[in-house]
C-alpha positions as CSV (number, residue, x, y, z in Angstrom):
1,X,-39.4,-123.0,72.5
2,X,-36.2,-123.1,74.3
3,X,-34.8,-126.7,74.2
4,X,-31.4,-127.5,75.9
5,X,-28.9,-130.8,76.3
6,X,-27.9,-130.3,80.0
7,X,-25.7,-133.5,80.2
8,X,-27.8,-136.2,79.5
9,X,-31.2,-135.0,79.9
10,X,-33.1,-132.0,77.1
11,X,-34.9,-129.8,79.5
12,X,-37.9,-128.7,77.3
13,X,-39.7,-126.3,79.0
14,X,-42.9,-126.0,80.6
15,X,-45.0,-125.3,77.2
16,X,-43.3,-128.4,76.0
17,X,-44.9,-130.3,78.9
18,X,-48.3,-129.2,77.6
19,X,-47.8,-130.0,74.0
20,X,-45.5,-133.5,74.6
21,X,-45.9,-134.9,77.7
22,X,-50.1,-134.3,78.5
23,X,-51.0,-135.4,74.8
24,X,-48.1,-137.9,73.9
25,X,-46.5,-139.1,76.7
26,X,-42.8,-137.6,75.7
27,X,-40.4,-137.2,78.9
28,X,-40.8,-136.5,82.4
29,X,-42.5,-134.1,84.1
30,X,-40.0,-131.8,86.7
31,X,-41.2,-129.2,88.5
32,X,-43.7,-128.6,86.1
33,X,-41.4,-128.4,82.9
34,X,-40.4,-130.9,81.1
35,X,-37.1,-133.5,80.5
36,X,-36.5,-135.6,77.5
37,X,-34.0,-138.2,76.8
38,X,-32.2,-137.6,74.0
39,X,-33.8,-140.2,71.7
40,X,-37.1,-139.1,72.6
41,X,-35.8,-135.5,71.3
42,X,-34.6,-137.1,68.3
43,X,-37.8,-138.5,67.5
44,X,-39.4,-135.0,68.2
45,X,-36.8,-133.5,65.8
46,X,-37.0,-136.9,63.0
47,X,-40.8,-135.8,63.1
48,X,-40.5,-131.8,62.9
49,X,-42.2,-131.3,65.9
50,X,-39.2,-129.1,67.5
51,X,-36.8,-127.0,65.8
52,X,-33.6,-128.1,67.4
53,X,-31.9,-129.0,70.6
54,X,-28.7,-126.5,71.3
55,X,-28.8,-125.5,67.9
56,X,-28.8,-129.4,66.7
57,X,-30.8,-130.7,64.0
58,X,-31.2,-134.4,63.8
59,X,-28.8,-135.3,61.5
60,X,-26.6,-134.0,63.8
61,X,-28.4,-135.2,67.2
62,X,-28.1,-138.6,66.1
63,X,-24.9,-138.7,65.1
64,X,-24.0,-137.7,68.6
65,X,-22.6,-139.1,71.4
66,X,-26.2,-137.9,73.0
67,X,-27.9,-140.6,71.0
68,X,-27.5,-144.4,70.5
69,X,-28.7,-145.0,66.8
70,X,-30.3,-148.7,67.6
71,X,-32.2,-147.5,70.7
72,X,-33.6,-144.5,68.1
73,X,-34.3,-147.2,65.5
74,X,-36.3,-149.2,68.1
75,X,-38.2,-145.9,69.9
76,X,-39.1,-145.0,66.6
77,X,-40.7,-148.3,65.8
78,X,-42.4,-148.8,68.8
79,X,-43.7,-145.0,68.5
80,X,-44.9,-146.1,65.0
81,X,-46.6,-149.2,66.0
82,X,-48.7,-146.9,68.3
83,X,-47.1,-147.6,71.8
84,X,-46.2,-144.8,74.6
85,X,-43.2,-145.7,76.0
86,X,-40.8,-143.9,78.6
87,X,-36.9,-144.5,78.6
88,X,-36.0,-146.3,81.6
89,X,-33.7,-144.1,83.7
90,X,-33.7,-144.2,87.5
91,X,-36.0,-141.9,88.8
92,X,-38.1,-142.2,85.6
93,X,-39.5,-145.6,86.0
94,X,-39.9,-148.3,88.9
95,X,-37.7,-151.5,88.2
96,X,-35.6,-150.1,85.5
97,X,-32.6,-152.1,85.9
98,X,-31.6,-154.1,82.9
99,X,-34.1,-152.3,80.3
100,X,-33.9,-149.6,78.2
101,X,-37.6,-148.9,77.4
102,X,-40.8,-149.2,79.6
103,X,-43.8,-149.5,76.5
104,X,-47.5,-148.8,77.9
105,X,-50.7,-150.4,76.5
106,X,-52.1,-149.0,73.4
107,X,-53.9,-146.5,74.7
108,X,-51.7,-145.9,77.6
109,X,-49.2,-143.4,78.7
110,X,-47.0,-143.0,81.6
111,X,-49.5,-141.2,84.0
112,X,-51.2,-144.8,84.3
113,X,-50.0,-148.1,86.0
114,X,-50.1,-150.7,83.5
115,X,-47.0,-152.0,81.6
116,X,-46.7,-153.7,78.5
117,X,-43.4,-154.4,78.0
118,X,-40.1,-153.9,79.3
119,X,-37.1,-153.2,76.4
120,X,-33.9,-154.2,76.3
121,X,-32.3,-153.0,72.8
122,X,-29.3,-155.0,71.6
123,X,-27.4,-154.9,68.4
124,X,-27.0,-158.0,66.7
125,X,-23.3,-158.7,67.7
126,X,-23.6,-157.5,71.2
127,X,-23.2,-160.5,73.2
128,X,-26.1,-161.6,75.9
129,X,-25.6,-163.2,78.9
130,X,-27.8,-165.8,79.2
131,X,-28.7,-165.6,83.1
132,X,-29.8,-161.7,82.7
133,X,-32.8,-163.0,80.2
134,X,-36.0,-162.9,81.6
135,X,-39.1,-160.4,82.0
136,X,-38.3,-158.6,79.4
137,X,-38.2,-158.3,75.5
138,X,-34.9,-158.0,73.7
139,X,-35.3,-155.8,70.8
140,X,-32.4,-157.0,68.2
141,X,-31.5,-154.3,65.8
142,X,-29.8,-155.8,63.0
143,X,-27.2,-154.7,60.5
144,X,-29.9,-153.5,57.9
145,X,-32.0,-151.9,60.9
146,X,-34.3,-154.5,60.9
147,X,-36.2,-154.7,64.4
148,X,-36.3,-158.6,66.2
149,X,-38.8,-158.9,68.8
150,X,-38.2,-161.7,71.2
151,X,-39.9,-161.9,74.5
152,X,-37.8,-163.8,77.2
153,X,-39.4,-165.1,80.6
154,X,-38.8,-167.6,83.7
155,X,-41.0,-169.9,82.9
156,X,-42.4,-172.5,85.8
157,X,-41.6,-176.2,84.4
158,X,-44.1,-178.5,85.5
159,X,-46.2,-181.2,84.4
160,X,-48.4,-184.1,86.0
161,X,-46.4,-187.4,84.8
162,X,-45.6,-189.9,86.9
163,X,-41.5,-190.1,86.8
164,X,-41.7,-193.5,89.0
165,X,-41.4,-197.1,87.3
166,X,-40.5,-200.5,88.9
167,X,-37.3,-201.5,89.3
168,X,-35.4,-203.5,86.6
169,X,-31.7,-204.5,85.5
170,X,-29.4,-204.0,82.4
171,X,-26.1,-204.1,80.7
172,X,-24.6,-200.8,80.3
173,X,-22.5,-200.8,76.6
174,X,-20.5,-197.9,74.9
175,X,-23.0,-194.9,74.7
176,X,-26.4,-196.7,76.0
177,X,-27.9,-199.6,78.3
178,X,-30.4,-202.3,77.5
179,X,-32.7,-203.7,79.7
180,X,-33.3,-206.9,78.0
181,X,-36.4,-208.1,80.4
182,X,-38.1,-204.7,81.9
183,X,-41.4,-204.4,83.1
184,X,-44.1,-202.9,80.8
185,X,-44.3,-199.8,82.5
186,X,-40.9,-198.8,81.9
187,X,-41.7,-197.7,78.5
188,X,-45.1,-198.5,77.8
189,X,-46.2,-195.6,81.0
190,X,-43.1,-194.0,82.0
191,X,-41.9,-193.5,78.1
192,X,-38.1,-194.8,79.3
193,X,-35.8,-195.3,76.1
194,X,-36.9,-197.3,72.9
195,X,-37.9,-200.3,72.1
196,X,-35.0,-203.1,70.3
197,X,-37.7,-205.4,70.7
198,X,-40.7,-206.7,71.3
199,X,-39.2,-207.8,74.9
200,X,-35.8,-205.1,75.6
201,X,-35.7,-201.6,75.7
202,X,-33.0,-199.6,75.1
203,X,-31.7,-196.5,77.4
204,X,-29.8,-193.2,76.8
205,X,-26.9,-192.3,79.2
206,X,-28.7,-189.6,80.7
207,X,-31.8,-192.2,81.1
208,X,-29.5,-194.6,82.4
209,X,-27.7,-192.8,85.0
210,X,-31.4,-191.3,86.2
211,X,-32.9,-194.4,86.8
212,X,-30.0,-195.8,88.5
213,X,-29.5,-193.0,90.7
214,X,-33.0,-193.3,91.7
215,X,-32.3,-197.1,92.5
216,X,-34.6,-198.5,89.5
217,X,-31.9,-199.5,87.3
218,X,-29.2,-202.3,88.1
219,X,-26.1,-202.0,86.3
220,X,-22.4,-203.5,87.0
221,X,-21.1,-200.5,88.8
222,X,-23.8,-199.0,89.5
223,X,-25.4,-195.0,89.0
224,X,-21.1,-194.3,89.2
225,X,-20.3,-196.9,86.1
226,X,-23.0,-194.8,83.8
227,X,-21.3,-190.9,85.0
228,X,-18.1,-192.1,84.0
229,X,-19.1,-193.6,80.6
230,X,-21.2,-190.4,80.5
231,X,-17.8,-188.0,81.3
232,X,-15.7,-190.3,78.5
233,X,-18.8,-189.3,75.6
234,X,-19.3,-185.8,76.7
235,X,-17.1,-184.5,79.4
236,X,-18.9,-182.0,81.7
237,X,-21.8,-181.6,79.7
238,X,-23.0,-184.8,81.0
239,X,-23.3,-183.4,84.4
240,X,-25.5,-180.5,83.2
241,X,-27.6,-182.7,80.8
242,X,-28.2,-185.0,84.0
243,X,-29.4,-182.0,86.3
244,X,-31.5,-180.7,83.7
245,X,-33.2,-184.1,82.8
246,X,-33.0,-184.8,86.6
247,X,-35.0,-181.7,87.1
248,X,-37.5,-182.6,84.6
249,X,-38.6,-185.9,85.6
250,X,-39.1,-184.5,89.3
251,X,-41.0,-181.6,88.2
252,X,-43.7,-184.5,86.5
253,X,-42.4,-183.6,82.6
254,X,-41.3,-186.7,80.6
255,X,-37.7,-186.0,78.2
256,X,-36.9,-187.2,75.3
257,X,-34.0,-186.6,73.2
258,X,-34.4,-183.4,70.9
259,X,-31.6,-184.1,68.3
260,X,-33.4,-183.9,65.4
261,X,-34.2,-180.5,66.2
262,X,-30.9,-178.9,67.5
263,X,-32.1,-179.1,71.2
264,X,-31.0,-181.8,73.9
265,X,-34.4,-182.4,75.0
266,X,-37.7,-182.5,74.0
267,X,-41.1,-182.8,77.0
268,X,-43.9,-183.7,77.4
269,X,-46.0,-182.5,80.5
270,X,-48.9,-184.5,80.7
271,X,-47.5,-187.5,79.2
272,X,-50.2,-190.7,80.7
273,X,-48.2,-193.3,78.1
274,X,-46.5,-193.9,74.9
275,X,-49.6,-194.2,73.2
276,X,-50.9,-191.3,74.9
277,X,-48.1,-188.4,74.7
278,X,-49.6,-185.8,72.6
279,X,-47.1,-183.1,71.1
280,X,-44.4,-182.1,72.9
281,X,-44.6,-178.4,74.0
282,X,-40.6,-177.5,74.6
283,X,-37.5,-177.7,73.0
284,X,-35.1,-177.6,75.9
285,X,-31.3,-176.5,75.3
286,X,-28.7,-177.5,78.5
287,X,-26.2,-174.4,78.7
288,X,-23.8,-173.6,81.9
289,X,-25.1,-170.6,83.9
290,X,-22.2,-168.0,82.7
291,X,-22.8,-168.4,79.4
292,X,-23.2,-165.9,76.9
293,X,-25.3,-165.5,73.6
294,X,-24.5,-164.0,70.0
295,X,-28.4,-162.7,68.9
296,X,-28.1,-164.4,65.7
297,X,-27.7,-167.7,67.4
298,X,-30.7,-167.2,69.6
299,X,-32.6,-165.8,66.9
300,X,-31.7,-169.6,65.3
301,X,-32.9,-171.4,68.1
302,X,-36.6,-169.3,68.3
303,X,-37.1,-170.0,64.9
304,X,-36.5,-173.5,64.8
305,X,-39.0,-174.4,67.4
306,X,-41.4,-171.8,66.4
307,X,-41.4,-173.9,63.1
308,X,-42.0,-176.8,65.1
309,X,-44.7,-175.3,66.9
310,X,-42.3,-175.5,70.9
311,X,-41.3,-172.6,72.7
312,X,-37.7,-172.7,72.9
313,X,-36.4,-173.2,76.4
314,X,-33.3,-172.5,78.0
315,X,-31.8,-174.4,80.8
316,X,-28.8,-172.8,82.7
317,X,-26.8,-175.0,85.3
318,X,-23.5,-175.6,87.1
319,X,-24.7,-179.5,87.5
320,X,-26.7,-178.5,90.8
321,X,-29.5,-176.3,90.7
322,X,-31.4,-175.5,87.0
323,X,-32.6,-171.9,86.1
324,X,-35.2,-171.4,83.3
325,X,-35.3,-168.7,80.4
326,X,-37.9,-169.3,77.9
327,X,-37.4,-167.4,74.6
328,X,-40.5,-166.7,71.9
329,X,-40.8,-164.7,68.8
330,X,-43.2,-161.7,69.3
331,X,-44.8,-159.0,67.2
332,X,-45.6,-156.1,69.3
């Protein structure tokens, strides 16, 4: 069998289209032969299926220009686990922008419609813009070769709680307000702040400067008095905390801080009242729209609120409009 690099493509031959491509999904059919990516050759060459490629073993494959080592170690992998999967080239695949892999259903190859996954493949100090996550699944290769799975998505944020309350007055103070006389409902069924008392509740900034915006909240200085207070604790992170939680309440999901688990918020979608909340599904973490991930840090994140039983939510913003990347562990 006559296998040849021709650039970046291995043309295999028309028996090879027979024996790799009808039976095992391998390459893509031309003319009747066959073309291979180079790491689907190296995986033909790691399992002895063909001899060589331009006189190449795959010691020497590999350690070639041809052939990036951590998209091998995750074809292999995936090839182990039982997938099909087809590198995603132009001309190979539909939508292959941003992924490196399309993976089939078990029991699936290329000459059917369904798609599994797609497969971006990152090393773990490549860095990863946060607004190109989504529809896809990041496969982190470590330093030891250990394979991540982490399945990212743009997740619709809704829920059916009611974010109006009646209106009340407070004192704002250095980093929170108090309404000393609210009505019931402000945290009883709207789960605004905590209680100081049996009669005053207290408010966050970010609570605050919501419910005075809205015009539920009286404060000296108004909605204006709490930004400002807000920019001298936090600078501009205020403003994107404020869209996000903003956001939230109008999509009908109740905030709540999420400190205690390295998050700025936690929700609750279908919260009827404090003693009615249930668990809170998300952890969501406020992050400006260019920003850009280390894997390890994301890895952090998706482990923490796996262990907390949340999916991990991202929320990108400039202070105006909010995107959202949700972020889970998966095992393919």
């Amino acid at each position: 069998m006559d296998i040849t690099l021709d650039g970046d493509v291995v043309r295999a031959g028309q028996r090879a289209r027979e024996r790799f491509y009808d039976s095992r999904g391998y390459g893509r059919v031309r003319g009747g032969e066959l073309d291979l990516a180079p790491v689907e050759a190296a995986h033909l060459l790691y399992r002895g299926d063909i001899e060589g490629v331009d006189g190449m073993d795959f010691r020497e494959l590999l350690t070639s220009t041809a052939v990036s080592e951590v998209e091998f170690f995750v074809y292999k992998d995936l090839r182990d686990r039982g997938f099909y999967l087809t590198p995603a080239r132009e001309g190979w695949v539909e939508d292959s922008e941003g992924v490196d892999f399309v993976v089939y259903p078990r029991g699936q190859g290329p000459w059917d419609d369904a798609v599994a996954h797609r497969v971006r493949v990152v090393g773990e100090r490549d860095g990863l813009p946060a607004a190109s996550l989504g529809d896809c699944v990041l496969s982190v290769v470590d330093e030891e070769s250990e394979i991540t799975y982490l399945d990212t998505d743009r997740p619709e944020v809704a829920g059916t709680s009611d974010p109006s309350v009646p209106a009340t007055a407070g004192d704002l103070l250095a980093e929170r307000a108090v309404c000393w006389d609210p009505p019931a409902a402000l945290y009883e069924r709207a789960f605004y702040g905590q209680r100081l008392d049996e009669d005053a509740v207290q408010l966050s900034l970010v609570e605050a400067a919501y419910l005075a915006r809205e015009g539920h909240l009286s404060l000296d200085g108004g909605a204006e008095a709490v930004v400002e207070r807000g920019h001298d604790v936090e600078g501009e992170r205020f403003d994107r905390r404020l869209a996000v939680y903003t956001a939230l309440r109008e999509s009908g999901v109740v905030p709540k801080t999420g400190f205690k688990f390295g998050a700025d918020f936690r929700t609750y979608a279908d919260a009827e009242s404090v003693e009615n909340l249930g668990h809170s599904e998300r952890l969501v973490r406020v992050l400006p729209t260019e920003y850009v991930f280390e894997p390890r840090d994301l890895a952090l994140d998706v482990r923490l609120a796996h262990g907390v039983r949340k999916t991990m939510v991202f929320a990108l913003t400039d202070g105006a409009g909010v995107e959202w990347v949700a972020v889970e562990r998966l095992t393919p």
